[in-house]
gemmi code that builds the backbone of each chain (N, CA, C; Angstrom):
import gemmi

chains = {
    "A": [
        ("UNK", (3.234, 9.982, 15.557), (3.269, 10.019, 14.088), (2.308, 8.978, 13.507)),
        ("UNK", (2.368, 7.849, 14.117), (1.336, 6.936, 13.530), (-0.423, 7.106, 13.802)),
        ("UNK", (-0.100, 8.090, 15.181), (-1.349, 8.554, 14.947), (-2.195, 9.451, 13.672)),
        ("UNK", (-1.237, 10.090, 13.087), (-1.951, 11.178, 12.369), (-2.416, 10.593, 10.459)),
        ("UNK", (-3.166, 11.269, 10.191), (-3.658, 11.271, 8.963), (-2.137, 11.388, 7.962)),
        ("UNK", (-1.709, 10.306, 7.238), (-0.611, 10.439, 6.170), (-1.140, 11.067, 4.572)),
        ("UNK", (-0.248, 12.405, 4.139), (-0.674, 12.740, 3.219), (0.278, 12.884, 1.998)),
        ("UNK", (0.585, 11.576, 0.981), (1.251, 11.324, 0.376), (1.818, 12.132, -0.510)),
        ("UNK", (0.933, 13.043, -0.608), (1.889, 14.666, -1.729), (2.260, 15.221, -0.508)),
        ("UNK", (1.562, 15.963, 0.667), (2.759, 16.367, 1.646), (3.954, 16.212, 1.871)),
        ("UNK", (3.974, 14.493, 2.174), (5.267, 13.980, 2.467), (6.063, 14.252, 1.637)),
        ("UNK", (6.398, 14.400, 0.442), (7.256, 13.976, -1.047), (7.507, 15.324, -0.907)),
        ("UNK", (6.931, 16.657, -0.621), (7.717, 17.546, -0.539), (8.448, 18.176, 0.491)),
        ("UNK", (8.540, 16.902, 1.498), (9.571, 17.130, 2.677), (11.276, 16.269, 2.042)),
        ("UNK", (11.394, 15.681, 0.911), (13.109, 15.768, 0.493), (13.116, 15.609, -0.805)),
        ("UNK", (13.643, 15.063, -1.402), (14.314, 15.560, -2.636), (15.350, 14.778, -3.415)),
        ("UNK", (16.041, 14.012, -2.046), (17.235, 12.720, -3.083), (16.679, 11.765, -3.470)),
        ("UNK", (16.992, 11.286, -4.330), (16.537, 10.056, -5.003), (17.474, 9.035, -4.669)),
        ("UNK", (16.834, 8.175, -4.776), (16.667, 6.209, -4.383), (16.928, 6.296, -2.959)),
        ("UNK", (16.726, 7.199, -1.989), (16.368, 7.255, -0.452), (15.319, 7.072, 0.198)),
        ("UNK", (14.259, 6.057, 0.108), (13.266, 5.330, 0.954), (13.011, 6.242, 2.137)),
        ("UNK", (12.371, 6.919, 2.079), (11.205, 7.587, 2.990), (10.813, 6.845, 4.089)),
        ("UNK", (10.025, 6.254, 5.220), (9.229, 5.423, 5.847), (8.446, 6.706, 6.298)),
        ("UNK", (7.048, 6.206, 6.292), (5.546, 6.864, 6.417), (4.709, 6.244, 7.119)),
        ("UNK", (4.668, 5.603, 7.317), (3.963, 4.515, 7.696), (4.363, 3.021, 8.411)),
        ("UNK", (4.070, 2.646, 9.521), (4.178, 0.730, 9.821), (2.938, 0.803, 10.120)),
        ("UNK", (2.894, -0.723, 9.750), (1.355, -1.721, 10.042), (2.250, -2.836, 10.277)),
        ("UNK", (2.226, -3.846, 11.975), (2.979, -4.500, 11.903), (4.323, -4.618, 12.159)),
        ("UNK", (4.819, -5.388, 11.115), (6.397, -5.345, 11.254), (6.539, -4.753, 9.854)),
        ("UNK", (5.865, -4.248, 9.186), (5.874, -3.398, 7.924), (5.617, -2.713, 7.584)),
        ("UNK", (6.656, -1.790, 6.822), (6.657, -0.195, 6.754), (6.379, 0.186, 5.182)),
        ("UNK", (6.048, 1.179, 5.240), (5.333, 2.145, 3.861), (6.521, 2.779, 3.476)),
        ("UNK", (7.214, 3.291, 2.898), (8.423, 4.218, 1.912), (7.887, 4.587, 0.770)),
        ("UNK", (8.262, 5.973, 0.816), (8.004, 6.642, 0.170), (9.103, 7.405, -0.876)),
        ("UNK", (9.537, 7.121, -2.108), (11.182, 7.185, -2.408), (10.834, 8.102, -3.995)),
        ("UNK", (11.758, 8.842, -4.206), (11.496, 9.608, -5.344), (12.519, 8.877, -6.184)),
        ("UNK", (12.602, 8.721, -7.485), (13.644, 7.980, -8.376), (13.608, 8.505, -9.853)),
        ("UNK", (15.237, 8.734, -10.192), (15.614, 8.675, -11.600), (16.705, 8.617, -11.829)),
        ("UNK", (16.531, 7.677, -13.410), (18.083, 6.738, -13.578), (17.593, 5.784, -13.191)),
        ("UNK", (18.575, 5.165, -13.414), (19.430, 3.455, -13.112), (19.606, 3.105, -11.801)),
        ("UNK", (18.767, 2.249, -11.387), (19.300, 1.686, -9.871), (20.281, 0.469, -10.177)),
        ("UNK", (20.695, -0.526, -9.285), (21.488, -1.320, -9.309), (20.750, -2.227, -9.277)),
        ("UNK", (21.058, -4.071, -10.188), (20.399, -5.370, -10.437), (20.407, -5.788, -8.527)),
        ("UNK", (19.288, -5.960, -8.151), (19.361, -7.175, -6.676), (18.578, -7.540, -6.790)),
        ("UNK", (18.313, -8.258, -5.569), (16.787, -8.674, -5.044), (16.976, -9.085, -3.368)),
        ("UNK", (15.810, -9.664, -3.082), (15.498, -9.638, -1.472), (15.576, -11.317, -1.523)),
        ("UNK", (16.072, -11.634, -0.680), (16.024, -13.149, -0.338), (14.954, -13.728, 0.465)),
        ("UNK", (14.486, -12.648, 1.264), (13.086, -12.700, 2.150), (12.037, -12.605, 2.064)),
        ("UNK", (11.908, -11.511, 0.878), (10.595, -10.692, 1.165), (10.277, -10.492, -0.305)),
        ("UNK", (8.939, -10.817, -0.805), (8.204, -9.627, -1.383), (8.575, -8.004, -1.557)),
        ("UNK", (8.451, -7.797, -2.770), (8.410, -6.181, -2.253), (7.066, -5.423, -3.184)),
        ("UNK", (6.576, -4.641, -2.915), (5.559, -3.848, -3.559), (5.410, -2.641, -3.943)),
        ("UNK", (5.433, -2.728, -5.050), (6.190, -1.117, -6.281), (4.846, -0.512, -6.072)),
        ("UNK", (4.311, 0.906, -5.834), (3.397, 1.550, -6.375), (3.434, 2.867, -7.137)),
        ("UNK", (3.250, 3.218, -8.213), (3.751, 4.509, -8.392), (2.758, 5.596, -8.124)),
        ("UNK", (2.982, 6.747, -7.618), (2.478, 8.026, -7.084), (2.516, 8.954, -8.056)),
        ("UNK", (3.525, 9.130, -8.565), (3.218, 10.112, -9.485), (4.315, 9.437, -10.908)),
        ("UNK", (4.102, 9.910, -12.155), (5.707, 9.608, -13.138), (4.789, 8.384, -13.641)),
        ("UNK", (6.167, 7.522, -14.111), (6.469, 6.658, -14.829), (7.688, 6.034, -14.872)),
        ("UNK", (7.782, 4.756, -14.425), (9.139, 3.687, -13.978), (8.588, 2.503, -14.659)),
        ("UNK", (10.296, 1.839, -14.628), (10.471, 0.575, -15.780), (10.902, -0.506, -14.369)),
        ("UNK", (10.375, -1.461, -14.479), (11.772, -2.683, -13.468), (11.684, -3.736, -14.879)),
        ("UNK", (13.393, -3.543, -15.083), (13.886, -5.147, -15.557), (14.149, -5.810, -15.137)),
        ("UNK", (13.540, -6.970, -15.538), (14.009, -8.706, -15.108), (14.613, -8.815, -16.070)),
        ("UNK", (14.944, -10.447, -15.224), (16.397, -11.336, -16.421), (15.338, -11.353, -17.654)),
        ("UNK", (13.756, -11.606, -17.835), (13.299, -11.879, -18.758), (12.163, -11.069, -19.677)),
        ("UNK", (12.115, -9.772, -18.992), (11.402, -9.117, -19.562), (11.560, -7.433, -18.476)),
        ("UNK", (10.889, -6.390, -19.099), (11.003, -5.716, -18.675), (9.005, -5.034, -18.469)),
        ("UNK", (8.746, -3.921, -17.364), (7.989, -4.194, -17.088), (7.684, -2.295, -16.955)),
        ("UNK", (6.613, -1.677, -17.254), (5.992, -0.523, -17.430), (5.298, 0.035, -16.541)),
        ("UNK", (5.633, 1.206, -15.470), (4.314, 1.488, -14.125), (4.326, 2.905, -14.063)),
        ("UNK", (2.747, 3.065, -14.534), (2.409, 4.569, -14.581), (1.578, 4.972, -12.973)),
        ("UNK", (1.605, 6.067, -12.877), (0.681, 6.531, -11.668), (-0.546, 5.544, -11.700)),
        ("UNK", (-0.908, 5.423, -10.425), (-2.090, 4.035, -10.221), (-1.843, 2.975, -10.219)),
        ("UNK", (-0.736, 2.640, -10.570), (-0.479, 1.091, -10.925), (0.890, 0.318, -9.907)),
        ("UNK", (0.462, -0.640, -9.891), (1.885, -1.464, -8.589), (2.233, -2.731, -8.930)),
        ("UNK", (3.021, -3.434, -8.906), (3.600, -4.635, -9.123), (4.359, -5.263, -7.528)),
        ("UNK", (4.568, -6.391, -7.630), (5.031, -7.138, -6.356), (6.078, -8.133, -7.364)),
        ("UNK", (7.296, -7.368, -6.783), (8.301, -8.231, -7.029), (8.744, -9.649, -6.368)),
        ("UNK", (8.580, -10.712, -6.383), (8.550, -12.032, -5.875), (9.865, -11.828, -5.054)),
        ("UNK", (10.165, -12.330, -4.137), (11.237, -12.614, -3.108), (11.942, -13.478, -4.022)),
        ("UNK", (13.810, -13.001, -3.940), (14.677, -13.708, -4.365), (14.654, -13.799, -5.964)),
        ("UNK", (13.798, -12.844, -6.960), (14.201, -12.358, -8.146), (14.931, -11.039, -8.617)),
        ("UNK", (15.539, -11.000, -9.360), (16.723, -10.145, -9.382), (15.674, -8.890, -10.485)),
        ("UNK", (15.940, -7.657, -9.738), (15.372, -6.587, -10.812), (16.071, -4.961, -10.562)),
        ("UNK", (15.867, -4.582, -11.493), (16.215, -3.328, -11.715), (15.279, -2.310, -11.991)),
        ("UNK", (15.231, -1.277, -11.063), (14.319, -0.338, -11.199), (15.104, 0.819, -12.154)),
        ("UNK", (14.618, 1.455, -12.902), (14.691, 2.426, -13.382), (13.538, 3.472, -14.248)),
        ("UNK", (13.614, 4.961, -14.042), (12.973, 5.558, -14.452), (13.863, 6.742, -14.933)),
        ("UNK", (13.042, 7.500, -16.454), (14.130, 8.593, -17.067), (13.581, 9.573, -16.999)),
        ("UNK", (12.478, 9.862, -16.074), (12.089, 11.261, -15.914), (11.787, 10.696, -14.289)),
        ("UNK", (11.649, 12.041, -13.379), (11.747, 11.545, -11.687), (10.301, 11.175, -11.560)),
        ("UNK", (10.525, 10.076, -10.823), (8.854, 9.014, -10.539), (9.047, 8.740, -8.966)),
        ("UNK", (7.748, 8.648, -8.384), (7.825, 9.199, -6.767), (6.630, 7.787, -6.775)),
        ("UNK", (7.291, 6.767, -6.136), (6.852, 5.780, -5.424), (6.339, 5.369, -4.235)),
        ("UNK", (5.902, 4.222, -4.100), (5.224, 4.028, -2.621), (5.989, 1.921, -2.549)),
        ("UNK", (7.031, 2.136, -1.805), (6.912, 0.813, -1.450), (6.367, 0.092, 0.059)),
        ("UNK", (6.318, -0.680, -0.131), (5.600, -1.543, 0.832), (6.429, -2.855, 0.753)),
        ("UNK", (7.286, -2.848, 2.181), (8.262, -4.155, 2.537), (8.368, -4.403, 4.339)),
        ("UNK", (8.894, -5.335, 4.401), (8.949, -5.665, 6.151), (10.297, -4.887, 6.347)),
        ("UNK", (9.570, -4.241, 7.351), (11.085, -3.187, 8.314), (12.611, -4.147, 7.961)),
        ("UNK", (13.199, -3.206, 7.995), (14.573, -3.622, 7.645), (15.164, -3.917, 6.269)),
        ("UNK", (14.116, -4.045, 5.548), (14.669, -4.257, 4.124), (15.818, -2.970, 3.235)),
        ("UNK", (16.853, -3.756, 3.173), (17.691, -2.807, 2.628), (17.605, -2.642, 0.844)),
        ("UNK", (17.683, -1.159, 0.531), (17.091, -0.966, -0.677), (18.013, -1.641, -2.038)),
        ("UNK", (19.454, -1.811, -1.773), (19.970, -2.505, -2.814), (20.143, -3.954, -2.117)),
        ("UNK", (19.333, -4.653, -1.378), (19.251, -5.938, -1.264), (20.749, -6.387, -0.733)),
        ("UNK", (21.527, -7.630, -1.677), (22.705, -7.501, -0.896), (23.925, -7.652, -1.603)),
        ("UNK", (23.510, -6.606, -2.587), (24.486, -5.925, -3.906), (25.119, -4.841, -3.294)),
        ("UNK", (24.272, -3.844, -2.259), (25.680, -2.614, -1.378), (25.431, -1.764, -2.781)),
        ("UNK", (27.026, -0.887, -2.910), (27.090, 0.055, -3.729), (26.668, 1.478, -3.289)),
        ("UNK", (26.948, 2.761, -4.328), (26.864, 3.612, -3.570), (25.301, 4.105, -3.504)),
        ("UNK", (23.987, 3.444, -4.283), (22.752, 4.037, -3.723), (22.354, 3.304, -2.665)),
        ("UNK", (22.709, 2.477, -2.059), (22.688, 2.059, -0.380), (21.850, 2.924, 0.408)),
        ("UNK", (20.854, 2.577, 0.692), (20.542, 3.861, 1.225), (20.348, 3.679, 2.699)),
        ("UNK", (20.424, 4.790, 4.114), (20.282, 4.402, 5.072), (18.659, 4.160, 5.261)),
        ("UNK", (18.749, 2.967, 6.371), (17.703, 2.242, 6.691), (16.696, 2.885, 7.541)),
        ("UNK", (15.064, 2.979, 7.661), (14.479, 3.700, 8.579), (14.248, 4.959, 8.763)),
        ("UNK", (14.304, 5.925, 7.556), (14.633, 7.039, 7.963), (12.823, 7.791, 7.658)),
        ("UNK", (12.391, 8.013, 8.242), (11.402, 8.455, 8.796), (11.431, 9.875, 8.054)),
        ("UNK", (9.943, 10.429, 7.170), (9.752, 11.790, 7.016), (8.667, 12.132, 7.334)),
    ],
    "B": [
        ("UNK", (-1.452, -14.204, -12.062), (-1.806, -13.159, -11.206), (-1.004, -12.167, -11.335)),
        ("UNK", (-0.386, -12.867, -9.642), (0.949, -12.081, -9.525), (1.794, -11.348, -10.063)),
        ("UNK", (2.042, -12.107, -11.654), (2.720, -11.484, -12.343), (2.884, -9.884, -13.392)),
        ("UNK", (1.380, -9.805, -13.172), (0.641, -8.413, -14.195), (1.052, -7.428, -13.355)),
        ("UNK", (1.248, -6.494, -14.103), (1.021, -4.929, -13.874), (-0.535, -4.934, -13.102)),
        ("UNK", (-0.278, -4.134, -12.059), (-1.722, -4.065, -11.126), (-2.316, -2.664, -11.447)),
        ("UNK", (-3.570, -2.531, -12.686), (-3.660, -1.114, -12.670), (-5.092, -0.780, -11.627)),
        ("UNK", (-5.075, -0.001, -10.667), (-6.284, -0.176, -9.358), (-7.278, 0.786, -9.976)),
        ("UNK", (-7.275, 1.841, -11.163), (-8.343, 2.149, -12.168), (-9.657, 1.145, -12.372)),
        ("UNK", (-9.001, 0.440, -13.089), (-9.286, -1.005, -14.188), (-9.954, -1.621, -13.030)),
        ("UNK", (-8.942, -1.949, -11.700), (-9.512, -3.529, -10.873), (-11.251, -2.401, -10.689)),
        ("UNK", (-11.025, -1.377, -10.270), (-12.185, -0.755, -9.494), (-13.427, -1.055, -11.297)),
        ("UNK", (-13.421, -1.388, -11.878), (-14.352, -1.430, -12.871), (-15.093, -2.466, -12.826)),
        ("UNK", (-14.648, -3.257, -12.577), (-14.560, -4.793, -12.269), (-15.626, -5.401, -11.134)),
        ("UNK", (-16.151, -4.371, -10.360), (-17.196, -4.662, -9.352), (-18.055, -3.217, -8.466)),
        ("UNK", (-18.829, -4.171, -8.392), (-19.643, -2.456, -8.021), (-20.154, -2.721, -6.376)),
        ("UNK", (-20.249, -3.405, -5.573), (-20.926, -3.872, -4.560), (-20.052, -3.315, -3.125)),
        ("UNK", (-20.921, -2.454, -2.985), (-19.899, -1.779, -1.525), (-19.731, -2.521, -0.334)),
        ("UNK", (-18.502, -1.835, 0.329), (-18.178, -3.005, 1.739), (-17.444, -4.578, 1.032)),
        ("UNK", (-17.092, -4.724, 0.022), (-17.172, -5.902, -0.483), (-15.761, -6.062, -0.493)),
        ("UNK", (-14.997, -6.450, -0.014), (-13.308, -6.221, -0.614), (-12.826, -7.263, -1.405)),
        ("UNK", (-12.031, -6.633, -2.336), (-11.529, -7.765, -3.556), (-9.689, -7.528, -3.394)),
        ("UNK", (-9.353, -8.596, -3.504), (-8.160, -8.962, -3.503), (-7.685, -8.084, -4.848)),
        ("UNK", (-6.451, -7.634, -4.791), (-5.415, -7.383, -5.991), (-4.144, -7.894, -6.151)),
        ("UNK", (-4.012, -7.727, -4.948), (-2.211, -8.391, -5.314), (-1.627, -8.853, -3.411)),
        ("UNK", (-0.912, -10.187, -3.178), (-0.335, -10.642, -2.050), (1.005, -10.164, -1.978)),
        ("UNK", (1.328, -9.540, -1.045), (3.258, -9.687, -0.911), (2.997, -10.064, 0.442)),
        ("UNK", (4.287, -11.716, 0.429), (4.647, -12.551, 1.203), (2.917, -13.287, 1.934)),
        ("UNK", (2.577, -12.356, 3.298), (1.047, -13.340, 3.689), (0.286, -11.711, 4.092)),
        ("UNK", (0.663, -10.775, 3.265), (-0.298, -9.780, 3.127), (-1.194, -9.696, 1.999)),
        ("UNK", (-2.063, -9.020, 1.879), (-3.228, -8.805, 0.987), (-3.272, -7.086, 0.644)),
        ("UNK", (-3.375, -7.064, -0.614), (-4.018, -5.691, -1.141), (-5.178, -5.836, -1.497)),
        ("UNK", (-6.534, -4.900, -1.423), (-7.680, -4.864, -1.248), (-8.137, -3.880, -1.308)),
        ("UNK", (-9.161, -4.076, -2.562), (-9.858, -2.486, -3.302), (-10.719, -3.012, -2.604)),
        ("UNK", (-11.824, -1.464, -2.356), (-13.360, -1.962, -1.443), (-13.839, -0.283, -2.054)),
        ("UNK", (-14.960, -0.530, -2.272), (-16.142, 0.847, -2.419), (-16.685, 0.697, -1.309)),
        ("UNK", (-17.122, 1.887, -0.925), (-17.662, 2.069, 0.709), (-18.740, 3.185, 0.369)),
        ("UNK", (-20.216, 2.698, 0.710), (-20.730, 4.152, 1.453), (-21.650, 3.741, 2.224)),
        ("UNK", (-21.846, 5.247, 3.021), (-22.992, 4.579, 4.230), (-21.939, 4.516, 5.622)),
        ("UNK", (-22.317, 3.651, 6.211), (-22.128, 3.173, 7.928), (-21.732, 1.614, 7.774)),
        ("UNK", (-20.474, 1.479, 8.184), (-20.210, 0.250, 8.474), (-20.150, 0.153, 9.805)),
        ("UNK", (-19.862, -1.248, 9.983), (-20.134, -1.475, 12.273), (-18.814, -1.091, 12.633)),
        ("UNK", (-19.097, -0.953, 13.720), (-17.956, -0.870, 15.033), (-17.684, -2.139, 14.945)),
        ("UNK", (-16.013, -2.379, 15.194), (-15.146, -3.511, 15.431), (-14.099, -3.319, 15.212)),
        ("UNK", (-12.916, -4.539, 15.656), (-11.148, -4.216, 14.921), (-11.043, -5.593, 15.394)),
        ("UNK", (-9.962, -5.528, 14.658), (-9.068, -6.503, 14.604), (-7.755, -6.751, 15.336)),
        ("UNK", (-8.149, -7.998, 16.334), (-7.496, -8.110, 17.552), (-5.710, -8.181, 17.415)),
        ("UNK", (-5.489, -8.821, 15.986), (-4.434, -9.417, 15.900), (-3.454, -8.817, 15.069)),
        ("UNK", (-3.917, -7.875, 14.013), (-3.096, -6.944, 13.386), (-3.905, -5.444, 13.327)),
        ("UNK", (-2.606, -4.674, 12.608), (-3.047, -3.366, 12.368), (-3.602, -3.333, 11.118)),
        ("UNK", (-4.724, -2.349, 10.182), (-4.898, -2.108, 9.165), (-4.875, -0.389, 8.347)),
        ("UNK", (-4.150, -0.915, 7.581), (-3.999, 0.056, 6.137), (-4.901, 0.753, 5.811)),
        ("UNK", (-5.670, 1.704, 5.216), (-6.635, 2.507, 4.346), (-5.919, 3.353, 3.996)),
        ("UNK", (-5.882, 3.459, 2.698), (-5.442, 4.118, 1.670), (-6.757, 4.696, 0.890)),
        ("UNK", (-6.981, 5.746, 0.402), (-7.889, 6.400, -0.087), (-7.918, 6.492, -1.578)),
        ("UNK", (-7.944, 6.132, -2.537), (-7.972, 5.882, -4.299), (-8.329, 7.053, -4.640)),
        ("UNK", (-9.671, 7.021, -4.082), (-10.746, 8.219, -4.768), (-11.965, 8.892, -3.211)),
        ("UNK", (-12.195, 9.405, -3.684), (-13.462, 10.398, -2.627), (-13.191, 10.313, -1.482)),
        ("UNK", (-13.982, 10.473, -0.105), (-13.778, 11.262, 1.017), (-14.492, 10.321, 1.874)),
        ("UNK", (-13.502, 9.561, 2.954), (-14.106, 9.084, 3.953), (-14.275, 8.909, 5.117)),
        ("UNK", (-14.183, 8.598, 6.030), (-14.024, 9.140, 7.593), (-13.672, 7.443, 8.359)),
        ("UNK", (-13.281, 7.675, 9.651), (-13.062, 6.833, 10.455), (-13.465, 6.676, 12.149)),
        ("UNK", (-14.553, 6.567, 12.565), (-14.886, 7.185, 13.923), (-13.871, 6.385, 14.980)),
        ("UNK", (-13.275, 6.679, 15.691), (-12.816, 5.682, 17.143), (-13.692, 6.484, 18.347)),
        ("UNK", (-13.257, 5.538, 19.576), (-14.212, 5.999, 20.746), (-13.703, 7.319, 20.902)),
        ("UNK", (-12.879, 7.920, 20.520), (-12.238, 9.467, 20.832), (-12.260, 10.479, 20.271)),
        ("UNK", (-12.474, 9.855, 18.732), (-12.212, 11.028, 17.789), (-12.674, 10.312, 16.704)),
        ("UNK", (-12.860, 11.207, 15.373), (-13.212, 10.904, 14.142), (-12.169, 11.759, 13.054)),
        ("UNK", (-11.388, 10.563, 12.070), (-10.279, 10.979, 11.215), (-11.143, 11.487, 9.812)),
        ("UNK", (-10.926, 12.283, 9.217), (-11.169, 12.067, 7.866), (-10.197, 12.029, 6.978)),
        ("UNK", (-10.309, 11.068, 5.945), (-9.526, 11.058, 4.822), (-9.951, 11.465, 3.555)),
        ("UNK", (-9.027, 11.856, 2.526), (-9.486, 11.883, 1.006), (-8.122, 11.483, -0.098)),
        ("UNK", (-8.843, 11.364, -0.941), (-7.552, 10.373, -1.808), (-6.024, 10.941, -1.920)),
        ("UNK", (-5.491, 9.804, -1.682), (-4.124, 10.041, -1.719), (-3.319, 10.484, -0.181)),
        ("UNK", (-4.378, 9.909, 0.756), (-4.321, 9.746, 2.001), (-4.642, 8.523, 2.482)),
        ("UNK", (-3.340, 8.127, 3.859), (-3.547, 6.964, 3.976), (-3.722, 7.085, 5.823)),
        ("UNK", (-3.993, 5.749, 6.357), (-4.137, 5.922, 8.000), (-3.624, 4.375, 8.647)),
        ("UNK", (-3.177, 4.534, 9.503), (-2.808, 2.774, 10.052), (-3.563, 2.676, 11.169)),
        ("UNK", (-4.753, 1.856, 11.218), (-5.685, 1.759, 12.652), (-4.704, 0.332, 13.651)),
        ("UNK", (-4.561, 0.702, 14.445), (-4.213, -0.067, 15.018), (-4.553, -1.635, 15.768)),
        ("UNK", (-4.201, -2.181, 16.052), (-4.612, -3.413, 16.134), (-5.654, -3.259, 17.528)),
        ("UNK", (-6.682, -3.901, 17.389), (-7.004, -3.982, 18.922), (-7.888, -2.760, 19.001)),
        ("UNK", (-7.807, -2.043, 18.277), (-9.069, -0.698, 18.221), (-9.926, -0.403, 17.716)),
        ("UNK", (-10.926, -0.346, 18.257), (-12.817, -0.083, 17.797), (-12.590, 1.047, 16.943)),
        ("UNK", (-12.968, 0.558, 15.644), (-13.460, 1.707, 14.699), (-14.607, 1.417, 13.928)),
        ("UNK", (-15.120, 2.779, 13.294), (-16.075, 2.982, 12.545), (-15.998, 3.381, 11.263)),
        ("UNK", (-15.912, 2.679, 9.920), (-15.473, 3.712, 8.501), (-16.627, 4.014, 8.478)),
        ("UNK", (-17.240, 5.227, 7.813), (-18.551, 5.617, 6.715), (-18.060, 6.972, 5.610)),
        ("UNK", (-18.957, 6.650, 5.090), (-18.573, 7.702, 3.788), (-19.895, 7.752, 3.188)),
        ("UNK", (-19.885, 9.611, 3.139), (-21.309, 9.939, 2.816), (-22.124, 9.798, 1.379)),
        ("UNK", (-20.572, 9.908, 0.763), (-20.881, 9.645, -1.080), (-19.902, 8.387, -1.001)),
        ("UNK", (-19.456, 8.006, -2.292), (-19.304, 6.098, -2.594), (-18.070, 6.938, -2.598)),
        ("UNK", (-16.885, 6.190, -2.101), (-15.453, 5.959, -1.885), (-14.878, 5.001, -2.093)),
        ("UNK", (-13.649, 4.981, -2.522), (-12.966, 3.663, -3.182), (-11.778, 3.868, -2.011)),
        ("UNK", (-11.253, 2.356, -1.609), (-9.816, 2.442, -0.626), (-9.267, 1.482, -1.171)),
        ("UNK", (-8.117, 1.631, -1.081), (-7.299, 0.337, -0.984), (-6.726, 0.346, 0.852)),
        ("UNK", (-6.913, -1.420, 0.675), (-6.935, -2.429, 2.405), (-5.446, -3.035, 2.042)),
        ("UNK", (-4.564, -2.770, 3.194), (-3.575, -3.630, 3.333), (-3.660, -4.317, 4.931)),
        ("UNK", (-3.712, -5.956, 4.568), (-3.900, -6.369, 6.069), (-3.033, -7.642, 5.842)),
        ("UNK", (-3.467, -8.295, 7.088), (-2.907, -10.196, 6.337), (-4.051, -10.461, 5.850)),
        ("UNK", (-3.329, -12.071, 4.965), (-4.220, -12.441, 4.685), (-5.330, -13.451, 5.789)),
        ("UNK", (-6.703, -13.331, 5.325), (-7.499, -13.987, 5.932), (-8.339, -13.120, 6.738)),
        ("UNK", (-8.207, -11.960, 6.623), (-8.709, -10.903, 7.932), (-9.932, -10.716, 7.566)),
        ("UNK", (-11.044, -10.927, 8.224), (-12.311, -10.860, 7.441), (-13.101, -8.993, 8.410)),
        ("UNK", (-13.695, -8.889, 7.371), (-13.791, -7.204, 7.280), (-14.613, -6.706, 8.424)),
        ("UNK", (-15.533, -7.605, 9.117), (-16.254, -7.229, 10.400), (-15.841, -7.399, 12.128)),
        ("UNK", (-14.011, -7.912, 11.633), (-13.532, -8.416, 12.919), (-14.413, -9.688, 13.490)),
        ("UNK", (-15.007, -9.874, 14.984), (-15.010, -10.381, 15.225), (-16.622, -10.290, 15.503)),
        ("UNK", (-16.854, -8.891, 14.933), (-18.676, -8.084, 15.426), (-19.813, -8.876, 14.143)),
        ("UNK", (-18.930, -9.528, 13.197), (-19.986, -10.206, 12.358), (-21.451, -9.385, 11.826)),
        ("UNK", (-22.339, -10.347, 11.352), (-23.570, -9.237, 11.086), (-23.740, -9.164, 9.229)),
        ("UNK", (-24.266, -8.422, 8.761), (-24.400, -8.483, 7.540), (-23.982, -7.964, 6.443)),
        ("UNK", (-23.019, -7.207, 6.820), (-21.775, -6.513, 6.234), (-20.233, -7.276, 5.972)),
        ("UNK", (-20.636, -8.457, 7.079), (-19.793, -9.341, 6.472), (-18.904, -10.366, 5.604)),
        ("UNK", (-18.466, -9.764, 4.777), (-17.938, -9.915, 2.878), (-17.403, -11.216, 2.904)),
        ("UNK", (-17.472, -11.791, 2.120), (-16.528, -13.453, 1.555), (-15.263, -12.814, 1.840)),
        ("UNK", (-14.184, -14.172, 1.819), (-12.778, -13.587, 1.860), (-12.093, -14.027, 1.422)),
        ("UNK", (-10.754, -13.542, 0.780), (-10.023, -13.990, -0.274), (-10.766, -13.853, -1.627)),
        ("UNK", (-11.971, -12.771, -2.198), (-12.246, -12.555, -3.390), (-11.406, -11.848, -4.186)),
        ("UNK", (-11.095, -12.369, -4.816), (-9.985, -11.464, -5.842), (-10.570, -11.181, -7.438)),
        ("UNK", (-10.240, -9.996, -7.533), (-11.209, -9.149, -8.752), (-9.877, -8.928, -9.826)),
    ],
}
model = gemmi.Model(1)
for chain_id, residues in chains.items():
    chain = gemmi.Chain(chain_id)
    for i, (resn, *xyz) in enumerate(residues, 1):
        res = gemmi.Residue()
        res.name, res.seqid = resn, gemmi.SeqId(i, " ")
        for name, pos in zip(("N", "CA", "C"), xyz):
            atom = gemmi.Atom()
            atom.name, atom.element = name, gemmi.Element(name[0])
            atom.pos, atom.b_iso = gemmi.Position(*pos), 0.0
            res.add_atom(atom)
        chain.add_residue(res)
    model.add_chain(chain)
structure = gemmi.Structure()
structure.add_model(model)
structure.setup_entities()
């Protein structure tokens, strides 16, 4: 799989649930996800890591405690390790994150968009 | 920096000089990295990590001793660490580079294609 050419609209029409992290890709000890989203995710953050929003297709919001923040297709943000944010988008927006293997998607808030870890499309 | 919305439109306006890679955005001791490419770059890799190419815009290729990949935007590839490759692209192509930081773009084959590092646009 890591051999082959990754083709980011391909992939996205292999599922369909939202806030379920895709993996597409490792370089490293770090993996590519690929996650479709709409609605309200839950407030966390990562105690470890960086994380890196890109959007693919749509339009998504992440709030911070102090502002809130706007990402259209083309555009990415890097959420700082150990700040608390909330992703949300109100029409479905198909992302690209970029985090070190293992990162769990509601950080270590749990709840029911938890999503399982690693799951490969 | 860090803190902006990263739009990779905009950064690509910002410089015109191919082979040249410009920093956009760090998560944790990785680097994101717009680069215009055309022409023939050298044979080389990078002993110590794997690298990213992500495709923005136009059509570019990747030779190894075995085979030759092509990509086009919205396609991505993970070369592996430790493996001789070749990018070229026949018309001007834009990528985005995810590597660590410090990885300088000719490996270890040097020569005159060899870009400053850590430029950030």
């Amino acid at each position: 799989m890591q051999n082959d050419v990754i083709n980011l609209a391909d992939k996205l029409t292999k599922f369909s649930e939202h806030w379920s992290p895709r993996v597409i890709a490792e370089m490293n000890d770090y993996q590519f996800k690929l996650v479709k989203i709409q609605g309200d995710f839950v407030w966390h953050d990562h105690k470890d890591t960086d994380e890196v929003f890109f959007v693919v297709q749509g339009t998504m919001s992440i709030a911070f405690e102090d502002r809130t923040i706007e990402l259209s297709a083309g555009e990415m943000f890097v959420v700082p390790k150990g700040v608390q944010h909330k992703p949300f988008a109100a029409e479905e927006c198909h992302l690209l994150l970029v985090e070190p293997r293992g990162v769990v998607n509601t950080g270590e808030s749990g709840g029911a968009l938890t999503a399982d870890n690693d799951v490969w499309v």
